[in-house]
TORMAR-646705 format. One record per atom (N, C-alpha, C): residue number from 0; residue in three letters; atom name; x, y, z negated. Coordinates in steps of 0.001 Angstrom, whole numbers. Example, Ala and Ser with C-alpha at 12.3 -4.5 7.8 and 13.67 -1.06 7.14 Angstrom:
<tifis>
<tifi num="0" residu="ALA" atome="N" c1="13190" c2="-5690" c3="-7800"/>
<tifi num="0" residu="ALA" atome="CA" c1="12300" c2="-4500" c3="-7800"/>
<tifi num="0" residu="ALA" atome="C" c1="13200" c2="-3300" c3="-7800"/>
<tifi num="1" residu="SER" atome="N" c1="12850" c2="-2250" c3="-7080"/>
<tifi num="1" residu="SER" atome="CA" c1="13670" c2="-1060" c3="-7140"/>
<tifi num="1" residu="SER" atome="C" c1="12900" c2="30" c3="-7870"/>
</tifis>
This chain:
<tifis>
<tifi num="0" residu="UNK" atome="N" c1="94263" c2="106796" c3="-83839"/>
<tifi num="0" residu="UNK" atome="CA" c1="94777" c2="105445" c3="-83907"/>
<tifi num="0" residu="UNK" atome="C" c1="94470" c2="104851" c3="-85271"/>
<tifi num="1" residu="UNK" atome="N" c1="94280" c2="103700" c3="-85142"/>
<tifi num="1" residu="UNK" atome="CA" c1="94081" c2="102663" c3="-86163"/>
<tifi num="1" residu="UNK" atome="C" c1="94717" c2="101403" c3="-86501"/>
<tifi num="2" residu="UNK" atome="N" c1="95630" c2="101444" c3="-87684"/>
<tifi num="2" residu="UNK" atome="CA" c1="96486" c2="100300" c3="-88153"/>
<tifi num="2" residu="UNK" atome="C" c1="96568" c2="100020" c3="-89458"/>
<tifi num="3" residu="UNK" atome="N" c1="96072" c2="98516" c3="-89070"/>
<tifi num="3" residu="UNK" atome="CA" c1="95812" c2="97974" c3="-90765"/>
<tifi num="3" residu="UNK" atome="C" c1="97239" c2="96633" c3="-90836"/>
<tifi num="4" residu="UNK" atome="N" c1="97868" c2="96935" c3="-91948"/>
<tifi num="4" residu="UNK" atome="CA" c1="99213" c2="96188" c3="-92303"/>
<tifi num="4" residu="UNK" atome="C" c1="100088" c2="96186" c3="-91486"/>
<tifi num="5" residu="UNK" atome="N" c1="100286" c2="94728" c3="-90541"/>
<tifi num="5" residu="UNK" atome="CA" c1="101193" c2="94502" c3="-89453"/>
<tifi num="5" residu="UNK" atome="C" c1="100851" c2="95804" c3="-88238"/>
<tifi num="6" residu="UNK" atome="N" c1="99348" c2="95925" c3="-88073"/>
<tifi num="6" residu="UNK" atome="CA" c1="99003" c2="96568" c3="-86982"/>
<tifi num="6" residu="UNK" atome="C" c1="99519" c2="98449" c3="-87482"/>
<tifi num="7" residu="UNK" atome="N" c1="99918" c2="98868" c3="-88597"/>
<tifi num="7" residu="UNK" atome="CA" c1="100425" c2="99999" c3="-88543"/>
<tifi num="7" residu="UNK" atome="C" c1="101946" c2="100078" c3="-87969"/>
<tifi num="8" residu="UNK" atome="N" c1="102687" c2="99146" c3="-87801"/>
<tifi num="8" residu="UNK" atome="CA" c1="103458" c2="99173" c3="-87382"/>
<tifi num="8" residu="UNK" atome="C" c1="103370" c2="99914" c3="-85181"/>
<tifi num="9" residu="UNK" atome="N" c1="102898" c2="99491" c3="-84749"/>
<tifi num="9" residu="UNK" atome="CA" c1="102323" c2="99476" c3="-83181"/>
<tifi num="9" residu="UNK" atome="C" c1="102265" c2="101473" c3="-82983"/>
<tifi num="10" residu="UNK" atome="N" c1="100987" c2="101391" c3="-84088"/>
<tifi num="10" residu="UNK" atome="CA" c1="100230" c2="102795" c3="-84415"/>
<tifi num="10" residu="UNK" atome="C" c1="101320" c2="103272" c3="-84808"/>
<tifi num="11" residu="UNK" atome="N" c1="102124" c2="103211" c3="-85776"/>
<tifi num="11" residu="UNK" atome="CA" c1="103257" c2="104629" c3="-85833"/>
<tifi num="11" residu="UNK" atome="C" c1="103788" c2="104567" c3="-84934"/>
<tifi num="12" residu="UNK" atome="N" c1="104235" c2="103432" c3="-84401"/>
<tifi num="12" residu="UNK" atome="CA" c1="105142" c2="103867" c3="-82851"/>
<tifi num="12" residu="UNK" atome="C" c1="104710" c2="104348" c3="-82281"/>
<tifi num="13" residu="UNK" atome="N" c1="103525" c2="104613" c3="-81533"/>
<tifi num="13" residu="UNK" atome="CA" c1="102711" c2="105244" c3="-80742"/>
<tifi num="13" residu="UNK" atome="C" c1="102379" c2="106513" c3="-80568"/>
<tifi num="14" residu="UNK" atome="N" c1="101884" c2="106587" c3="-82157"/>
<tifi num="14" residu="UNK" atome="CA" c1="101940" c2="108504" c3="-83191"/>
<tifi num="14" residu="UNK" atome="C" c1="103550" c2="108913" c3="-82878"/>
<tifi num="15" residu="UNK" atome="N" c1="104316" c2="108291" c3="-83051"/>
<tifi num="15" residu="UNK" atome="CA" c1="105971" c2="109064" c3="-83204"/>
<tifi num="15" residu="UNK" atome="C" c1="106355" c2="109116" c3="-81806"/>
<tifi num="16" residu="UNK" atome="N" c1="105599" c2="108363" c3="-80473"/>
<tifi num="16" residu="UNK" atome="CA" c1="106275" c2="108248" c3="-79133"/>
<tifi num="16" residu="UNK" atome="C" c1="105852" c2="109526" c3="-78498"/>
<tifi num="17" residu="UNK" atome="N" c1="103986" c2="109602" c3="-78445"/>
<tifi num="17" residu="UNK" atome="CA" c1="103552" c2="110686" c3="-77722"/>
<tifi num="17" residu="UNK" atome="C" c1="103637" c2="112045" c3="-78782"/>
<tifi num="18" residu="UNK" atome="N" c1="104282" c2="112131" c3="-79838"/>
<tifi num="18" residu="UNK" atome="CA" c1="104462" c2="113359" c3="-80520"/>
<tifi num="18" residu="UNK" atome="C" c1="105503" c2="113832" c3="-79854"/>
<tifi num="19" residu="UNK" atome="N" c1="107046" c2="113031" c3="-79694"/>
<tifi num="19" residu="UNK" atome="CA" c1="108431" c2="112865" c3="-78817"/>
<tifi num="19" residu="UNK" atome="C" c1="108173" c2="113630" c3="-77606"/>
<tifi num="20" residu="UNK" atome="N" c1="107091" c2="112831" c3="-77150"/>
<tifi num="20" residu="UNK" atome="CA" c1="107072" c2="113739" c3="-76010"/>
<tifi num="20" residu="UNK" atome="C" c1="106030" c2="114921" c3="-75244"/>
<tifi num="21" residu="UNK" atome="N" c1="106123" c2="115430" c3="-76325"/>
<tifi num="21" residu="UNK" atome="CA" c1="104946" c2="116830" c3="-76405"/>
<tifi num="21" residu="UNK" atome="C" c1="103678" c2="116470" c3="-76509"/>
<tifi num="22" residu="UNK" atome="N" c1="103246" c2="115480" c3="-76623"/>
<tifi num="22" residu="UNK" atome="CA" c1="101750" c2="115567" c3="-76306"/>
<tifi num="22" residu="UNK" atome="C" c1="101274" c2="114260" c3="-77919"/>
<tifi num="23" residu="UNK" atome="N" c1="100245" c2="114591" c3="-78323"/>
<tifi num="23" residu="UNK" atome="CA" c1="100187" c2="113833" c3="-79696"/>
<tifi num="23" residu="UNK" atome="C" c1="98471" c2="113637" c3="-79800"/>
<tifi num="24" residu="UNK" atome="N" c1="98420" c2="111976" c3="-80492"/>
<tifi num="24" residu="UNK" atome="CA" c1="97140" c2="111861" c3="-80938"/>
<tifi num="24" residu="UNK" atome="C" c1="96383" c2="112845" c3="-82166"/>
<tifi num="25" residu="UNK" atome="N" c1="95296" c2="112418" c3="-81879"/>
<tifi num="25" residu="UNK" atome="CA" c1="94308" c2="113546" c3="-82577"/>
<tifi num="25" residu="UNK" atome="C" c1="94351" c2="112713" c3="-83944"/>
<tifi num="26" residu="UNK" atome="N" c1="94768" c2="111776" c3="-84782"/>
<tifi num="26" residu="UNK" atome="CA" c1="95144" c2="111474" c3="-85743"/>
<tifi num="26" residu="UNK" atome="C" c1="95534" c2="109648" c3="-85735"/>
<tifi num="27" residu="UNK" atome="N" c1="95949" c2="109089" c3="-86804"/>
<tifi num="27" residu="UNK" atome="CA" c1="96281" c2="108348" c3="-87470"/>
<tifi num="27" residu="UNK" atome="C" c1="95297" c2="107730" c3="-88664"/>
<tifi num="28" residu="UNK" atome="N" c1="95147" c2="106473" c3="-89120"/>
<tifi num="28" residu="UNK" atome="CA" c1="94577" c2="106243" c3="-90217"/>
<tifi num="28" residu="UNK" atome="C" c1="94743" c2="104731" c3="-90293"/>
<tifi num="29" residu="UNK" atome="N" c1="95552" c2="104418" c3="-91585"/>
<tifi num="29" residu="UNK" atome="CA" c1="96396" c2="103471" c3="-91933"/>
<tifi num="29" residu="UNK" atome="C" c1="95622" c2="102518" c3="-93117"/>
<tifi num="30" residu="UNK" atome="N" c1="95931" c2="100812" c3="-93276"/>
<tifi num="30" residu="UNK" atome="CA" c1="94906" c2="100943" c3="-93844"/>
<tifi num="30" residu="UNK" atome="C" c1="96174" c2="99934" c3="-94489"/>
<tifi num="31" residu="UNK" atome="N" c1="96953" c2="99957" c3="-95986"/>
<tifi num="31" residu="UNK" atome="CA" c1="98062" c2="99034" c3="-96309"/>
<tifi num="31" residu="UNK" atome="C" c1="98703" c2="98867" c3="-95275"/>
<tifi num="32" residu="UNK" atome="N" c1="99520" c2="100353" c3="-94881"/>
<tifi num="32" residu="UNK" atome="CA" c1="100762" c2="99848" c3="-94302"/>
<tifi num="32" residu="UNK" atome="C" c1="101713" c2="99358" c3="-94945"/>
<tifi num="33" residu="UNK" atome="N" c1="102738" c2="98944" c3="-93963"/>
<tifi num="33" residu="UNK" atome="CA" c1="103689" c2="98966" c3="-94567"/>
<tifi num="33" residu="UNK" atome="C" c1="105060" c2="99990" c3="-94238"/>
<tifi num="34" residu="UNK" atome="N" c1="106016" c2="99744" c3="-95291"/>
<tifi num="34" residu="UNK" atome="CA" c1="107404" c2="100800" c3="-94680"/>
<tifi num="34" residu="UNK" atome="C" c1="108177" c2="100215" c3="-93477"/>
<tifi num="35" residu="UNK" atome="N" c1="108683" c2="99146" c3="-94176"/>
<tifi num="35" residu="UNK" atome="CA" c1="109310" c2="98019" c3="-92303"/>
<tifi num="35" residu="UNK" atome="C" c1="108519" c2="97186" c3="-92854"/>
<tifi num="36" residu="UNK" atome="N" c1="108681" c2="95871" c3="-91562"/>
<tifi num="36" residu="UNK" atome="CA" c1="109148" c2="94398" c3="-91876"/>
<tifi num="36" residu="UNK" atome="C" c1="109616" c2="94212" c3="-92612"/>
<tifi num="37" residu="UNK" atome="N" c1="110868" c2="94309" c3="-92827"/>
<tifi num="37" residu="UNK" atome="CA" c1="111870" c2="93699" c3="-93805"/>
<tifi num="37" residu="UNK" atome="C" c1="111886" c2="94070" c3="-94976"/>
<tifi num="38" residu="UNK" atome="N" c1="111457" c2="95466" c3="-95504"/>
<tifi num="38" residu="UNK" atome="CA" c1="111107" c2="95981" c3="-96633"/>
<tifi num="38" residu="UNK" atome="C" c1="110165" c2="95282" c3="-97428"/>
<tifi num="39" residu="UNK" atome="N" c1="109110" c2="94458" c3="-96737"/>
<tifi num="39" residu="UNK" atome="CA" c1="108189" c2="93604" c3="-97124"/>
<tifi num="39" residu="UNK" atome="C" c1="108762" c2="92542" c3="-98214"/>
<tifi num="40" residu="UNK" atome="N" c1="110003" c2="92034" c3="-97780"/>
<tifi num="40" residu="UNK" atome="CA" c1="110532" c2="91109" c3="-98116"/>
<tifi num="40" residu="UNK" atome="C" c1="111608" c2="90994" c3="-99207"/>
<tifi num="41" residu="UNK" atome="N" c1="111926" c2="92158" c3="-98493"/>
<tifi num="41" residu="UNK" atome="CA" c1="113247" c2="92727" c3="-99480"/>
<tifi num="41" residu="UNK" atome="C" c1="113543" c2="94313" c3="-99815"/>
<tifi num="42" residu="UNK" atome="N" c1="113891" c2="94651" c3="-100954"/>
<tifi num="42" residu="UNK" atome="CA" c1="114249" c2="95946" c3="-101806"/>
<tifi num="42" residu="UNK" atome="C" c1="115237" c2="96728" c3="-100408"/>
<tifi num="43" residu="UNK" atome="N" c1="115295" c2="97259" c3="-99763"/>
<tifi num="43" residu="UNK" atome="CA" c1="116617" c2="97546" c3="-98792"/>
<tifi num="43" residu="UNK" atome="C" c1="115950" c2="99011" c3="-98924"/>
<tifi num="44" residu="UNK" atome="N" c1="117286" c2="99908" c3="-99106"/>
<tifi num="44" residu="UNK" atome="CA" c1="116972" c2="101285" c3="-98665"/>
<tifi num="44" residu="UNK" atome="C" c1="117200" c2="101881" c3="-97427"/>
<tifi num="45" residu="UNK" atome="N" c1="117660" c2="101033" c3="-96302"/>
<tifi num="45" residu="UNK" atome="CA" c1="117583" c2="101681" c3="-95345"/>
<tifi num="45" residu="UNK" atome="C" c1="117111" c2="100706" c3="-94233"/>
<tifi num="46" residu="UNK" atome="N" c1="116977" c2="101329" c3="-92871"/>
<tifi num="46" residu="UNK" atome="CA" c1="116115" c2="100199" c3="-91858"/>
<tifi num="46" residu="UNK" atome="C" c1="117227" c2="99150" c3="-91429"/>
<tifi num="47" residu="UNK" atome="N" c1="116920" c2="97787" c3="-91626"/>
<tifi num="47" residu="UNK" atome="CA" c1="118131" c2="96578" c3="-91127"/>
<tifi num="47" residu="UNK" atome="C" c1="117885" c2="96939" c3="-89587"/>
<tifi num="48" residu="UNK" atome="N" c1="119182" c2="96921" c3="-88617"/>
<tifi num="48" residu="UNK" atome="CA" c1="118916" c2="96515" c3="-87384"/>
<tifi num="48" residu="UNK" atome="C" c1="118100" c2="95353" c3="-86882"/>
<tifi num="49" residu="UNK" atome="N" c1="117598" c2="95008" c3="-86029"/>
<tifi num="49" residu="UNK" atome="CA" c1="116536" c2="94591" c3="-85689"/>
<tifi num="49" residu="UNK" atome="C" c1="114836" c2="94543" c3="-86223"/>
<tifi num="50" residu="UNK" atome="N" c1="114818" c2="95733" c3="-87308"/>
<tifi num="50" residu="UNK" atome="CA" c1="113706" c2="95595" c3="-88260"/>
<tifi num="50" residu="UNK" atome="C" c1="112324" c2="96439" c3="-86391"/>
<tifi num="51" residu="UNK" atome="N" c1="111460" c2="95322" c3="-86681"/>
<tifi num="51" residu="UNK" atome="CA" c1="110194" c2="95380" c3="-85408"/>
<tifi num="51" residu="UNK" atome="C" c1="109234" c2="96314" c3="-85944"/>
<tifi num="52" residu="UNK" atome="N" c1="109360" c2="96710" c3="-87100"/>
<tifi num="52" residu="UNK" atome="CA" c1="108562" c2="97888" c3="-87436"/>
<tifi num="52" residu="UNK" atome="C" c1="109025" c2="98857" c3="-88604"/>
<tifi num="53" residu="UNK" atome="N" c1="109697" c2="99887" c3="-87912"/>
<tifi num="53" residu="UNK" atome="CA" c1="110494" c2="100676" c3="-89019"/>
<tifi num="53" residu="UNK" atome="C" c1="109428" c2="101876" c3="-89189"/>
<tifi num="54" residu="UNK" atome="N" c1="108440" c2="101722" c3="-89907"/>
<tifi num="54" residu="UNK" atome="CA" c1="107142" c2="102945" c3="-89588"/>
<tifi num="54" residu="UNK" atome="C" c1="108138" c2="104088" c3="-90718"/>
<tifi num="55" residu="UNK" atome="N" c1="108735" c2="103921" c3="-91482"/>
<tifi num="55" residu="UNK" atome="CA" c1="109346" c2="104457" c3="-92811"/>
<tifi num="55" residu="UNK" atome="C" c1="110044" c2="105544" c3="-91306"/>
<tifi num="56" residu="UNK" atome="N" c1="110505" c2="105078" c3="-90551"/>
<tifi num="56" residu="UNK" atome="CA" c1="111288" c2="105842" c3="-89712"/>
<tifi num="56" residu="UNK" atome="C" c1="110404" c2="106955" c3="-88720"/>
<tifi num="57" residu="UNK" atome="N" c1="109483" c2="105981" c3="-88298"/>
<tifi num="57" residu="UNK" atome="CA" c1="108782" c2="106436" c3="-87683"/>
<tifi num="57" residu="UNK" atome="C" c1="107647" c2="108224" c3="-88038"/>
<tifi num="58" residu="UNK" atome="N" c1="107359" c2="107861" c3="-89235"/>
<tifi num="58" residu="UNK" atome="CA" c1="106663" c2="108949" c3="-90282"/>
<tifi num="58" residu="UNK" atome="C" c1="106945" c2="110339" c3="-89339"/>
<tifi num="59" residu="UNK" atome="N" c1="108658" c2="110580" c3="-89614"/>
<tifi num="59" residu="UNK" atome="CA" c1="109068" c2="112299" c3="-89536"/>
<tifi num="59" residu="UNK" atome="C" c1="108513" c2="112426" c3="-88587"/>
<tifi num="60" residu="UNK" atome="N" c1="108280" c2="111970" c3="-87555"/>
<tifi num="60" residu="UNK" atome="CA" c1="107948" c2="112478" c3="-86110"/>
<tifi num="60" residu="UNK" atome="C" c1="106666" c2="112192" c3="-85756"/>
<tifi num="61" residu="UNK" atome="N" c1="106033" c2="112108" c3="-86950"/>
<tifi num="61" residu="UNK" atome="CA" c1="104365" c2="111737" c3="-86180"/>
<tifi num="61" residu="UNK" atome="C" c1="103757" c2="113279" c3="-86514"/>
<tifi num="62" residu="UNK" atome="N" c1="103033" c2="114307" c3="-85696"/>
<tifi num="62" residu="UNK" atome="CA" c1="102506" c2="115484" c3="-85665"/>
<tifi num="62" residu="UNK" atome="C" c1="100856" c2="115178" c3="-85826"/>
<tifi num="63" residu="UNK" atome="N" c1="100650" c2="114712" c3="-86261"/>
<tifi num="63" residu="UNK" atome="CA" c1="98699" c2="114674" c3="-85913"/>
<tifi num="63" residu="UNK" atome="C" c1="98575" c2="114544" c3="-87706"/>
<tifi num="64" residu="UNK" atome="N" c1="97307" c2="114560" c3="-88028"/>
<tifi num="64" residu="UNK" atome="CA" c1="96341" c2="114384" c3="-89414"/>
<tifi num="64" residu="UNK" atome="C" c1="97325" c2="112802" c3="-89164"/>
<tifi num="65" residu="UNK" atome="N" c1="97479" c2="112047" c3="-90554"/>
<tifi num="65" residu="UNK" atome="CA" c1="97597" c2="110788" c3="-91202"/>
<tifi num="65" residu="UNK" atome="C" c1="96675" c2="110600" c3="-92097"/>
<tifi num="66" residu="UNK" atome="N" c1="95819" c2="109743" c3="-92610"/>
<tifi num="66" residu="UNK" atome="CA" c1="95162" c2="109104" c3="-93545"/>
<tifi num="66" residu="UNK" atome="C" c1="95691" c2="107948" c3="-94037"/>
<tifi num="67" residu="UNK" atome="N" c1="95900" c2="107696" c3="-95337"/>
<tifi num="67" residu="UNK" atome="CA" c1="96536" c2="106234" c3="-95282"/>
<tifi num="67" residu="UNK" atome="C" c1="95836" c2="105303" c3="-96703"/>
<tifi num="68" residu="UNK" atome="N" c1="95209" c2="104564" c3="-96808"/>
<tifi num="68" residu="UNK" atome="CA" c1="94376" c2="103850" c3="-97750"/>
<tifi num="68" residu="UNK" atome="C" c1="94753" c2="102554" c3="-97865"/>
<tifi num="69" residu="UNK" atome="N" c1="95240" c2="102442" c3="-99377"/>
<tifi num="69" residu="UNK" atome="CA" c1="95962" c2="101412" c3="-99775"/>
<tifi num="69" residu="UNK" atome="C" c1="95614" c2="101232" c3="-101254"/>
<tifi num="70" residu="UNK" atome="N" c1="95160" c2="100235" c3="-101582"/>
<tifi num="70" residu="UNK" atome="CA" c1="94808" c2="99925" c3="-102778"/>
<tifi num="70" residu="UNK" atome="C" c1="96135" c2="99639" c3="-103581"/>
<tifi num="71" residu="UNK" atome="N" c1="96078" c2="99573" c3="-105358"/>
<tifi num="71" residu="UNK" atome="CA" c1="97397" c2="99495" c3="-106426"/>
<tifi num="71" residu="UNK" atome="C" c1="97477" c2="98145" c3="-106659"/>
<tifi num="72" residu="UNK" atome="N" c1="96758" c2="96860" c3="-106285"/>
<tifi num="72" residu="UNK" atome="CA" c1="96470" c2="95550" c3="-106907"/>
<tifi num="72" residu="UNK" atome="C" c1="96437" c2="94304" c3="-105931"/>
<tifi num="73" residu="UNK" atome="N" c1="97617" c2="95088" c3="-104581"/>
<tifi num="73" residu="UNK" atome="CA" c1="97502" c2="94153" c3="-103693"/>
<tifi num="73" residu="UNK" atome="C" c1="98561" c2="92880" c3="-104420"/>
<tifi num="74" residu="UNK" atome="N" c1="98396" c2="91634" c3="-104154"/>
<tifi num="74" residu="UNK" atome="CA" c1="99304" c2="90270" c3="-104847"/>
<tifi num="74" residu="UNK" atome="C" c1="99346" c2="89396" c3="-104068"/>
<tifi num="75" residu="UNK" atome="N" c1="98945" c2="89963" c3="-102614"/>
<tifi num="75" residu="UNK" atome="CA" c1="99141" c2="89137" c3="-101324"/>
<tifi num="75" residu="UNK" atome="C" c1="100341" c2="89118" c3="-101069"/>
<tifi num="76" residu="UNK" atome="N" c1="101294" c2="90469" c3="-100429"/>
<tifi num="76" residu="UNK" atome="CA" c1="101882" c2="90481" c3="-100115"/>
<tifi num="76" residu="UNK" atome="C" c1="102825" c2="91734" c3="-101107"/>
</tifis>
């Protein structure tokens, strides 16, 4: 699987669903994810209810290779 920013959000769900249920992709590779939504926005240490992409959550339960490539000088977001 392949997820760049918003789109890592989808991809960890996906990595953390079919890991859940015995069976898991042959890897992951992330390109500036992020931790949530809302983390984007705001300092929060834990996931707000309704956050649409809690990948921070998602992580423990993903079983396959991860790659994740993120540059130090992003000022987009």
């Amino acid at each position: 699987l392949y997820g760049r920013s918003l789109g890592s959000g989808p991809s960890c769900y996906l990595a953390s669903k079919t890991a859940r249920e015995g069976q898991s992709v042959a890897g992951v590779i992330l390109q500036s994810p992020l931790l949530s939504a809302y983390r984007v926005a705001f300092n929060f240490r834990f996931t707000m209810v309704g956050d649409k992409f809690p990948n921070i959550d998602y992580a423990s339960h993903i079983r396959c290779p991860v790659f994740i490539v993120h540059g130090t000088q992003d000022e987009v977001v």
